[in-house]
C-alpha positions, 0 to 999 in steps of 0.5 A: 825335455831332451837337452841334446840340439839337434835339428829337426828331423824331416819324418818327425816333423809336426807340419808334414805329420799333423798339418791340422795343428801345425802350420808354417807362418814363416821359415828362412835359415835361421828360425821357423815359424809355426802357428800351433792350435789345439782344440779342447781335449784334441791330440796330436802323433809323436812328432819332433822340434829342435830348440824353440821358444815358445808364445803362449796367446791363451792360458794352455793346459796339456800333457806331453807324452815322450817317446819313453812313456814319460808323461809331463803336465804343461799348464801356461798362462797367455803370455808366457814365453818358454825355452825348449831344448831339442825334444820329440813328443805327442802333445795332447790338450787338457784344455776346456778351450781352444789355444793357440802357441807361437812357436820359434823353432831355431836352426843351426 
């Protein structure tokens, strides 16, 4: 994942960019909140978040593809909390289930 913090680039940005698995749940000038779901073997667009701390509420199965062609395998259980740094990516679910994430993106 990209180690630099940066905040979150407004043309990336996964609500305006793929509003059928992001939405806003609440914002203020510290953290924003997204809901994120994902249908089985649904895909997203190459989108950006800033530092989030991630709440799995299903067990997940993914793939993260970067903006360099790297690939990264993402396997959660429900439950699992997970730090990301700042990173621009296109998820894509593996899952046979839908899932659903909590994402707590920080702002500076």
């Amino acid at each position: 994942m990209a180690t630099a913090r940066m905040p979150q680039p407004t043309a990336d940005d996964p609500v305006k960019v793929d509003p059928k698995h992001y939405k806003v749940e609440f914002e203020n000038d510290r953290v924003r909140v997204l809901r994120i779901k994902y249908g089985a073997g649904e895909k997203s667009v190459m989108h950006s978040h800033p530092e989030t701390i991630a709440v799995f509420l299903n067990d997940a199965h993914g793939k993260f593809t970067y903006p360099d062609g790297k690939t990264e395998d993402i396997n959660a259980k429900a439950g699992t909390v997970q730090h990301m740094d700042a990173h621009t990516h296109l998820p894509e679910s593996r899952s046979k289930k839908p899932f659903e994430v909590i994402a707590v993106e920080l702002k500076r």
